[in-house]
Every structure is written in structure tokens, then in C-alpha cells.
Z-matrix of the N, CA and C atoms (Angstrom, degrees):
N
C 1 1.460
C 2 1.519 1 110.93
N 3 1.372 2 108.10 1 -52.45
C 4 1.823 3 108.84 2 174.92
C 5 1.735 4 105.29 3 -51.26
N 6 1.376 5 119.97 4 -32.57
C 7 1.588 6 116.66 5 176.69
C 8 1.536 7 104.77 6 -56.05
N 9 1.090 8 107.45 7 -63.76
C 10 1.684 9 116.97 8 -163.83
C 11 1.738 10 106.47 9 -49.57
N 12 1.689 11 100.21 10 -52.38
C 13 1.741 12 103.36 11 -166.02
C 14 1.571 13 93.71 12 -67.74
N 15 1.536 14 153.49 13 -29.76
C 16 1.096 15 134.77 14 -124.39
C 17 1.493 16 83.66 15 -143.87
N 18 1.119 17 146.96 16 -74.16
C 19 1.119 18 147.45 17 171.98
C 20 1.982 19 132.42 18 -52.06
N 21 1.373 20 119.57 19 -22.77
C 22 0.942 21 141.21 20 148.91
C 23 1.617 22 142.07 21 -62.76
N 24 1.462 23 119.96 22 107.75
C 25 1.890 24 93.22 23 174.74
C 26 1.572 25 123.95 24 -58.40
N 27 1.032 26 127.22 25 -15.16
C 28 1.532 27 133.06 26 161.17
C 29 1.540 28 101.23 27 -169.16
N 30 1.709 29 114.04 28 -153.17
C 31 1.537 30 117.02 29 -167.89
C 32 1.145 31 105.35 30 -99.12
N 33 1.333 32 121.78 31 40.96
C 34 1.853 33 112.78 32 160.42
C 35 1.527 34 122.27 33 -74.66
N 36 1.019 35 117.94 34 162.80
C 37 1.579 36 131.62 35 173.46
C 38 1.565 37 121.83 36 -153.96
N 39 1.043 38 117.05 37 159.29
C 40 1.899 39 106.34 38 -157.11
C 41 1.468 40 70.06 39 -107.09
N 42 1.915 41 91.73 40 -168.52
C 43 1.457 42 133.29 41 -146.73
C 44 1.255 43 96.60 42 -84.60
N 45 1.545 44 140.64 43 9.69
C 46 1.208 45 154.71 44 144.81
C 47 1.731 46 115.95 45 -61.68
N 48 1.213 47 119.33 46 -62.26
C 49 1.551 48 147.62 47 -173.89
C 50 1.577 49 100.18 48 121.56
N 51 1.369 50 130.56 49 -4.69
C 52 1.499 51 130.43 50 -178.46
C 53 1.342 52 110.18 51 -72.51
N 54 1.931 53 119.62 52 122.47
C 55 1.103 54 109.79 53 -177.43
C 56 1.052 55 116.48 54 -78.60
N 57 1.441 56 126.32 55 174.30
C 58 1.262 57 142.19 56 -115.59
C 59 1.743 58 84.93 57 -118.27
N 60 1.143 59 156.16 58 140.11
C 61 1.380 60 145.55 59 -171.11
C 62 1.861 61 88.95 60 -142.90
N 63 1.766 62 97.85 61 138.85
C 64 1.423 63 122.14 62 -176.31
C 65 1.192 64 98.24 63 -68.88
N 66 1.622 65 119.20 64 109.86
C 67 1.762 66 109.49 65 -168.44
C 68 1.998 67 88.40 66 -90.79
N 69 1.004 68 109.34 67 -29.41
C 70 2.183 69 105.89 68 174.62
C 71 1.451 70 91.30 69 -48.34
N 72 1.437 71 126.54 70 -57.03
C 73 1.893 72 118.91 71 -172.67
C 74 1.617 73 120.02 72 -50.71
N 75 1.131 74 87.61 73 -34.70
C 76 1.494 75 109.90 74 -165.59
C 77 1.764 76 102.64 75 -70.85
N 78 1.644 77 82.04 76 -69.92
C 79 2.145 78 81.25 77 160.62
C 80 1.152 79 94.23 78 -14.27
N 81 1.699 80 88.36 79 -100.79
C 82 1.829 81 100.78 80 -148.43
C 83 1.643 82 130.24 81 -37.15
N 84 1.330 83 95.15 82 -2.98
C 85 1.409 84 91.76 83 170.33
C 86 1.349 85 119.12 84 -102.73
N 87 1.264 86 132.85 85 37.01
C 88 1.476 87 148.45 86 -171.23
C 89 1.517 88 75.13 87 -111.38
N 90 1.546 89 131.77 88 -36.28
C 91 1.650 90 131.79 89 -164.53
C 92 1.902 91 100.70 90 -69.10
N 93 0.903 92 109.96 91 -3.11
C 94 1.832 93 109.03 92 -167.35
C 95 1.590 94 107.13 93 -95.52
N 96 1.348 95 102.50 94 -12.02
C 97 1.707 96 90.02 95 179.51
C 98 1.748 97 101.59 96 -86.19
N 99 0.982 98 114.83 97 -31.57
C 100 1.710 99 95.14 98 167.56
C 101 0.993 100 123.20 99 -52.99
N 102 1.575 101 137.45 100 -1.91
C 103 1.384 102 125.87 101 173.14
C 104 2.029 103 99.48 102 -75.76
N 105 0.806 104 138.44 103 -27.95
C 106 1.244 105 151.67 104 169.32
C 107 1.622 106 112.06 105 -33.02
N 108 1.387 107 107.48 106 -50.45
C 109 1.693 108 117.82 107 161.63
C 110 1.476 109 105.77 108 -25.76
N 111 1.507 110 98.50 109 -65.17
C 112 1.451 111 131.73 110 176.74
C 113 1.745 112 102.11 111 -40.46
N 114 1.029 113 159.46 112 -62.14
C 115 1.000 114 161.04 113 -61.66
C 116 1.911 115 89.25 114 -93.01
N 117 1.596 116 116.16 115 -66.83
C 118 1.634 117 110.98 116 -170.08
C 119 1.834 118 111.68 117 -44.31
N 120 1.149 119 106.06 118 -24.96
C 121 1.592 120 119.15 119 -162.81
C 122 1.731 121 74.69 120 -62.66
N 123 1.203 122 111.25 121 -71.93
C 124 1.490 123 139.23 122 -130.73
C 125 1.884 124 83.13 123 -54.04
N 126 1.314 125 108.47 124 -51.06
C 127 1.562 126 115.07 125 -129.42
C 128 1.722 127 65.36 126 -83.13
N 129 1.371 128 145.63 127 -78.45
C 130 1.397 129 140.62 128 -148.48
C 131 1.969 130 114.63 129 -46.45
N 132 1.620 131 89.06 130 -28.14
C 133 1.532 132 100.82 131 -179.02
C 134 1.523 133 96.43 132 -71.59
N 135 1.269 134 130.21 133 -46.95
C 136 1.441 135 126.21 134 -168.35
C 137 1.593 136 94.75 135 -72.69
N 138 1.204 137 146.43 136 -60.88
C 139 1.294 138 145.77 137 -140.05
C 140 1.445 139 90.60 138 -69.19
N 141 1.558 140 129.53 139 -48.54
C 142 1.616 141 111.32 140 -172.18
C 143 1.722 142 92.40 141 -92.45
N 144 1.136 143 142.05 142 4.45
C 145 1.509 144 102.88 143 156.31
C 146 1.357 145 107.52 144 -99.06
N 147 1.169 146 130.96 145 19.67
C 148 1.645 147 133.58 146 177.12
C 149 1.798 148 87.42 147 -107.37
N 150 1.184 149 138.44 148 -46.61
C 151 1.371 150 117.14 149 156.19
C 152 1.790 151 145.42 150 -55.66
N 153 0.854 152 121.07 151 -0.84
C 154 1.117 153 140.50 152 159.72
C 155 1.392 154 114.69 153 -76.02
N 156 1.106 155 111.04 154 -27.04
C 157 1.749 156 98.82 155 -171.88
C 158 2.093 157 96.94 156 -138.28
N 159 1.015 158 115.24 157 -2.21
C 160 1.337 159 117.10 158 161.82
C 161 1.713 160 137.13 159 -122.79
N 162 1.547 161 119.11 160 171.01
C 163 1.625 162 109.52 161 -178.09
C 164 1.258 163 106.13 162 -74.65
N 165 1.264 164 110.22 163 160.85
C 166 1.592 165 109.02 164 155.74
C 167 1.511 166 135.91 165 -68.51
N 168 1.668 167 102.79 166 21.85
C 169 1.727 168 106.84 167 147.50
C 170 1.284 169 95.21 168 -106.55
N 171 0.974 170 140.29 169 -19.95
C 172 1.575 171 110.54 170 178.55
C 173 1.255 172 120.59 171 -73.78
N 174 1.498 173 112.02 172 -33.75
C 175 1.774 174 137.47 173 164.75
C 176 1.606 175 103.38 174 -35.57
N 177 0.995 176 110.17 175 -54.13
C 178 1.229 177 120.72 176 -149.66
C 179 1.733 178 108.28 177 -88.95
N 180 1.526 179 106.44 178 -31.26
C 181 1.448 180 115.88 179 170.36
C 182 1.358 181 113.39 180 -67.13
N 183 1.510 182 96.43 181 -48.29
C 184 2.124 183 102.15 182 -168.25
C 185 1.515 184 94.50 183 -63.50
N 186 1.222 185 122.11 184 -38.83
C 187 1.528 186 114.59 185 -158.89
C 188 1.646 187 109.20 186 -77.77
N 189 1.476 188 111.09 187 -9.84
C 190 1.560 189 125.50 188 172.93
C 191 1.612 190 117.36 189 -67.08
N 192 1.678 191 92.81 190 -55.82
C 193 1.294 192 122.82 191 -176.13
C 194 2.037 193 117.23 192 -66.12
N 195 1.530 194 94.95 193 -39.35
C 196 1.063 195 99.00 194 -150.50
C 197 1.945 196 115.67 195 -52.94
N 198 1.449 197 110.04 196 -34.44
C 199 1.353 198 109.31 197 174.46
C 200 1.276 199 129.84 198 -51.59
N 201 1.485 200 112.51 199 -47.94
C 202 1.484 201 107.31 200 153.98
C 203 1.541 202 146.49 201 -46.71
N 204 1.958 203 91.35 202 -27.13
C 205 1.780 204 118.71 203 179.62
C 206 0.953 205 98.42 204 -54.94
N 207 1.553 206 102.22 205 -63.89
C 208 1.744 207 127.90 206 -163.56
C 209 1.866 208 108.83 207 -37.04
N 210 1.333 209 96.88 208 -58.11
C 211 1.352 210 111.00 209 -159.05
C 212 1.335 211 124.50 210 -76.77
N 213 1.497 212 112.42 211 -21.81
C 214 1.531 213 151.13 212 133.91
C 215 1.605 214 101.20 213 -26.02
N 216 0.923 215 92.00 214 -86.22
C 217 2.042 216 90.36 215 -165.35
C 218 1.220 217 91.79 216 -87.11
N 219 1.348 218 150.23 217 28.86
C 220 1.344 219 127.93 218 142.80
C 221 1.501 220 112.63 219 -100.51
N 222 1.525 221 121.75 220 -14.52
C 223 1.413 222 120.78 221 176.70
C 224 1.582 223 88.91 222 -93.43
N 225 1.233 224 157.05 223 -41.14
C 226 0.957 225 147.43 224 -158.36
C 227 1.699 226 119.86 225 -72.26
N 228 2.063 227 91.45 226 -35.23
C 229 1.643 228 95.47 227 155.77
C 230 1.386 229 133.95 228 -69.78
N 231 1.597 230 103.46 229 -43.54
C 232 1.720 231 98.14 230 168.50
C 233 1.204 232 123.87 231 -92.41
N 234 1.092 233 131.90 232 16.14
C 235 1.602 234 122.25 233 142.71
C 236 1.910 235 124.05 234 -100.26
N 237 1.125 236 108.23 235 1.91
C 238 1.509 237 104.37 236 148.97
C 239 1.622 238 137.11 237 -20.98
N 240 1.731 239 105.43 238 -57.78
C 241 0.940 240 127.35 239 172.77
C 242 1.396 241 121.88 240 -32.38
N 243 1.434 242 107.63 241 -34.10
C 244 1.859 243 114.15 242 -169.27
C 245 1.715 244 108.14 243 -108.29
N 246 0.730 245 98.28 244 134.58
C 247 1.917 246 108.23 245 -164.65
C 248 1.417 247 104.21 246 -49.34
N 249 1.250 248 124.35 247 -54.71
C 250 1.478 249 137.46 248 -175.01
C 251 1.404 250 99.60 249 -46.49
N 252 1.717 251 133.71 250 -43.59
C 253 1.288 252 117.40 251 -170.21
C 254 1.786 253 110.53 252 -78.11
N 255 1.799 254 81.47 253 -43.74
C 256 1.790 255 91.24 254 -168.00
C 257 1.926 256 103.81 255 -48.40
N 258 1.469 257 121.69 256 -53.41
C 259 1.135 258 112.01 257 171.72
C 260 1.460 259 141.45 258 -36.62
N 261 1.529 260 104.08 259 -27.22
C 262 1.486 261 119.75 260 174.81
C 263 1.060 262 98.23 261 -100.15
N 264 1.761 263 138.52 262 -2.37
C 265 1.912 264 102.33 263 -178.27
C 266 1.281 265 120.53 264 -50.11
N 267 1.196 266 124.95 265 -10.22
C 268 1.879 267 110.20 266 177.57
C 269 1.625 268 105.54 267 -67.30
N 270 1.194 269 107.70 268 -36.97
C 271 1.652 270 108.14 269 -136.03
C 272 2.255 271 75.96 270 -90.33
N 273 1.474 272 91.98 271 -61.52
C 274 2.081 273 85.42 272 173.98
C 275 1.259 274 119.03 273 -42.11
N 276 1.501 275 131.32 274 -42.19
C 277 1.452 276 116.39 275 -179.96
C 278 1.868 277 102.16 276 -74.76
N 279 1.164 278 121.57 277 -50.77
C 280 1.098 279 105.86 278 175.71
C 281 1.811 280 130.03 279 -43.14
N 282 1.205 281 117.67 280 -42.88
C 283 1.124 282 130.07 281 169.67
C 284 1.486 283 130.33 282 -86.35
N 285 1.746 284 114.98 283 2.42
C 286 1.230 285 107.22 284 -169.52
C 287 1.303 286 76.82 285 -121.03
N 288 1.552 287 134.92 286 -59.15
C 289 1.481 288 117.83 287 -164.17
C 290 1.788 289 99.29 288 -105.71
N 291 1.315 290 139.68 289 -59.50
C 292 1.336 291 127.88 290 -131.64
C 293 1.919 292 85.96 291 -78.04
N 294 1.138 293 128.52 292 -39.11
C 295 1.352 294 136.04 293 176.61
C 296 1.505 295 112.50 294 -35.83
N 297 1.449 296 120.52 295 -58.18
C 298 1.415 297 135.79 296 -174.83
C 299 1.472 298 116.64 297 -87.72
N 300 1.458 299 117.68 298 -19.46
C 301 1.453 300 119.74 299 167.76
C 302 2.096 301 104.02 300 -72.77
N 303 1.316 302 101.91 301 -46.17
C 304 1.498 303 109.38 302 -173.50
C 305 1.754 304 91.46 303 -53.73
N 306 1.465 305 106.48 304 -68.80
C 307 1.501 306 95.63 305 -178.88
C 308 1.462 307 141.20 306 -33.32
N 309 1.515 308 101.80 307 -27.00
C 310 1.506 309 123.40 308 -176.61
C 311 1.526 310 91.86 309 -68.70
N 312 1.414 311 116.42 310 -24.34
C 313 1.965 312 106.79 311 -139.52
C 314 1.033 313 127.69 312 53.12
N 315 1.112 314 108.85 313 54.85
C 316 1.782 315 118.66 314 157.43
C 317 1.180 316 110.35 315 -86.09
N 318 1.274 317 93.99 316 146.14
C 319 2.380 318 109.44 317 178.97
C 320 1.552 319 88.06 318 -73.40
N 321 1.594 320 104.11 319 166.76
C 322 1.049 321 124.85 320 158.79
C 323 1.851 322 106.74 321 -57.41
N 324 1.306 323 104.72 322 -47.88
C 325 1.474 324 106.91 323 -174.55
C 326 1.584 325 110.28 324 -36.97
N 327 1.528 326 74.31 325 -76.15
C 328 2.198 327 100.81 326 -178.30
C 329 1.852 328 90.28 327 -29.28
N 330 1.391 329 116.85 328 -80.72
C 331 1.294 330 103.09 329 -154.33
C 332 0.992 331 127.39 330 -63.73
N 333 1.867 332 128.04 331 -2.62
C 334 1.746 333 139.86 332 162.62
C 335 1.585 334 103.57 333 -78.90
N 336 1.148 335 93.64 334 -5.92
C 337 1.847 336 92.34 335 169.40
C 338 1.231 337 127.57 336 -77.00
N 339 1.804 338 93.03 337 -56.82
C 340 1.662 339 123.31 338 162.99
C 341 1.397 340 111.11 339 -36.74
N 342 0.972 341 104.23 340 -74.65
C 343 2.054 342 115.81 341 176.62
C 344 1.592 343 102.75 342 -47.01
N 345 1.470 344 115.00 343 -75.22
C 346 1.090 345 94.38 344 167.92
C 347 1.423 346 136.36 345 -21.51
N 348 1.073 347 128.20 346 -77.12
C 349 1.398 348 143.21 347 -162.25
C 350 1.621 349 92.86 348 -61.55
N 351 1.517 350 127.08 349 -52.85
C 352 1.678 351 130.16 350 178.76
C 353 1.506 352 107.68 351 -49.72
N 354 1.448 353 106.00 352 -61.60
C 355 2.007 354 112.76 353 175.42
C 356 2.037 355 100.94 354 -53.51
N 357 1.066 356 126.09 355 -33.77
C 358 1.164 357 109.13 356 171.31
C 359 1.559 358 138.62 357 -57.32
N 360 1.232 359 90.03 358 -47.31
C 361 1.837 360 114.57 359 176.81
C 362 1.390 361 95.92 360 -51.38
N 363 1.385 362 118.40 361 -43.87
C 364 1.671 363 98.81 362 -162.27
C 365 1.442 364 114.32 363 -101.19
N 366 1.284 365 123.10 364 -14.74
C 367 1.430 366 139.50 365 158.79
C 368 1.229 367 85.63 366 -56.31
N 369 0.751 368 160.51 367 -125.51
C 370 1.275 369 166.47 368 -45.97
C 371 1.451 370 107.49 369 -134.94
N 372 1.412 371 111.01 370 -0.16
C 373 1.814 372 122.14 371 -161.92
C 374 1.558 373 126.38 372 34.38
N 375 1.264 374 100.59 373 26.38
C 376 1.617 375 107.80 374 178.92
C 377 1.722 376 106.05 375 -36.58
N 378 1.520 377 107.74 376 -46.83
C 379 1.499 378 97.28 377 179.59
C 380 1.189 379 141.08 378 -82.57
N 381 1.852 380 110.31 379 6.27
C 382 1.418 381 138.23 380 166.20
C 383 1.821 382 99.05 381 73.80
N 384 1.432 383 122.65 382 57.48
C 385 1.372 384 140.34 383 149.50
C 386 1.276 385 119.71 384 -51.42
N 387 1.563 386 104.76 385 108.61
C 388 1.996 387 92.02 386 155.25
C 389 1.134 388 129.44 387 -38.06
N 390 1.490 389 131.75 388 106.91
C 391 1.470 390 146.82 389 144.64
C 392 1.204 391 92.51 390 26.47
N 393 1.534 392 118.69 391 -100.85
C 394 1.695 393 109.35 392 -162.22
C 395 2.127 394 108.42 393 -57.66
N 396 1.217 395 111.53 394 -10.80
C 397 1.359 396 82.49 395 -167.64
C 398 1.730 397 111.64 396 -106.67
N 399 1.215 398 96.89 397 19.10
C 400 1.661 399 129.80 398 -160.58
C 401 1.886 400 84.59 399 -102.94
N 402 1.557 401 116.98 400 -56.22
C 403 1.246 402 110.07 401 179.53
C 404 1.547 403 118.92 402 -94.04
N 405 0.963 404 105.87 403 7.67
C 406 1.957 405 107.58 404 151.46
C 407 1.428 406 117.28 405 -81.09
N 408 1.330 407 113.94 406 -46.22
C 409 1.307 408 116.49 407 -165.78
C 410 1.608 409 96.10 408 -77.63
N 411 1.280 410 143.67 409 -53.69
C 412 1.421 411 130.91 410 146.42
C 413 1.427 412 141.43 411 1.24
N 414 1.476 413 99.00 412 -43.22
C 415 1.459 414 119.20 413 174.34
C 416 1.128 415 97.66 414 -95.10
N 417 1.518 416 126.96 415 -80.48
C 418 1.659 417 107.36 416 -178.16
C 419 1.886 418 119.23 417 -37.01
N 420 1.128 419 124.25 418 -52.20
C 421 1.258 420 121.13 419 176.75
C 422 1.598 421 112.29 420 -48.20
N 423 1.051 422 130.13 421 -56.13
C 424 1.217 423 127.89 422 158.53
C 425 1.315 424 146.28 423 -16.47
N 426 1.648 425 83.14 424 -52.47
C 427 1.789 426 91.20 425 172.36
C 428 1.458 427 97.41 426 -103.36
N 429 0.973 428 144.60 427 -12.91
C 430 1.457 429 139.49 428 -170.57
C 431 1.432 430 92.48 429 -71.58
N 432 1.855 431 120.97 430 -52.10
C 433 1.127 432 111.22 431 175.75
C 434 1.560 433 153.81 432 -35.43
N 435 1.517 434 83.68 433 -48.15
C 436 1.827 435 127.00 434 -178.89
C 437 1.743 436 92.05 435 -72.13
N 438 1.210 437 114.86 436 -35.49
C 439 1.938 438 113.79 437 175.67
C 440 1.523 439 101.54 438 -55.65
N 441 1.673 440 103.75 439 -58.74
C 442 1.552 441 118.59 440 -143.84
C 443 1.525 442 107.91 441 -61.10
N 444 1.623 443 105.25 442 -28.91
C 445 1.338 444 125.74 443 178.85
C 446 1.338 445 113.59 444 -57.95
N 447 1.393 446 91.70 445 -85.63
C 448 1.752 447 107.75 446 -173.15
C 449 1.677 448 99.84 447 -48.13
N 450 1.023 449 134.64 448 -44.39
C 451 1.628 450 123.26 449 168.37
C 452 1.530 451 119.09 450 -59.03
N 453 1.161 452 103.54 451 -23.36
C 454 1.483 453 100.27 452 -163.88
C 455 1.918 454 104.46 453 -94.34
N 456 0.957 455 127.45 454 -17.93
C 457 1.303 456 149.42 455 168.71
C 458 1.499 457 135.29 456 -64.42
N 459 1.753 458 88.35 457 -25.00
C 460 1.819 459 126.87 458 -177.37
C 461 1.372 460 99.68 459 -94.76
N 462 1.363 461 132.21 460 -24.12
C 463 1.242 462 114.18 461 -177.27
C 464 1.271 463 118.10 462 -108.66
């Protein structure tokens, strides 16, 4: 359902029953791996909003982890665009992030923290995003989240 409302221009679906996905949204999210340039900005912005609401082992884990996180849902946003990936996002988020966080042994908690604290930075434009590309990455983060969860909870 978070696919359809956030990823979709409304509830159409072709002569398949497969809904219909905003391929202009999708573009623009090929625009999210340049935050990656960014990456030290990125990782110091996450480490103090992952302190605020966690110990300093969790501090200390996310801030281990986080380059790989980072790079995870930023290749996972800009390659959307091409059918071959979008078809596998279950099986890529499972195997690129919720797979390697479980390995770490992270709680369910720890990693609604992680997200948390990641969905914050960009709500909040900590990293100073163009307007429209500030509210793409919002929506993809969103549902990427609502994935990372419900997978991460199953194992």
C-alpha cells in the first residue's frame, strides 16, 4: 500500500493488474545518489540524531555501519528507474540492508532508531535538498522504511 500511495500517480494498473508506477518519480530519483558526494556531512548529521534517542553502543554501531546503510538506500534509490531493479526491491532491500543489519545484531528497536534518525535528516533538510528532490527522497524513504521494518521483524 505505501508503494501504490507514494510511488504511484494514483491507483491505476495496466492490462496485467500491475500498477502503473510514476516513471518522472522514479527519474528523479536517479538525482539521490549525489547526496553520496555528501557522504561525511551525511554520516555526522546521522551520528548526533542517532544520539539523541540512543546509548553509546548503538552510537557507535550505526556510525560503523552507516556507510554501507548510506550507500544501500542511495543505490537502491537511483536505480529504481530500470524495471529489472524496481521488480526485485523486495529481494535488494532484503539483501542489501535488512540482511546485514540482522547480521550486525541489531534489535528491532536499534534499527527504528536508525531509520528514524535517517527519515529525520531529510525531513528536516538537514542536508539542504532541492525542494522537489527533498520531497522525492521523503517518499522513497518512507516506503523503503515501512519495507526495512516489516522485513526486519520476520527474521
Amino acid at each position: 500500500l505505501s508503494i501504490m500511495a507514494n510511488w504511484t500517480p494514483g491507483f491505476d494498473v495496466d492490462e496485467g493488474g500491475d500498477p502503473v508506477l510514476d516513471r518522472d518519480y522514479l527519474g528523479t530519483l536517479r538525482e539521490i545518489k549525489n547526496i553520496q558526494d555528501r557522504e561525511k556531512d551525511h554520516r555526522n548529521l546521522f551520528i548526533q540524531t542517532v544520539s539523541k534517542y540512543g546509548d553509546e553502543r548503538l552510537i557507535a554501531e550505526a556510525e560503523s555501519h552507516f556507510k554501507s546503510l548510506n550507500r544501500n538506500i542511495l543505490a537502491l534509490a537511483s536505480s529504481l528507474f530500470h524495471s529489472k531493479e524496481l521488480k526485485e526491491i523486495f529481494i535488494s532491500v532484503l539483501e542489501r540492508i535488512v540482511e546485514p543489519l540482522a547480521l550486525a545484531r541489531f534489535s528491532t528497536k536499534q534499527v527504528n532508531i536508525m531509520l528514524k534518525s535517517y527519515e529525520e535528516i531529510v525531513v528536516e533538510n538537514q542536508l539542504h535538498l532541492e525542494p522537489m528532490l527533498k520531497v522525492h527522497f521523503i517518499k522513497f524513504f518512507s516506503t523503503l522504511k515501512t519495507i526495512i521494518e516489516t522485513f526486519f521483524v520476520r527474521l
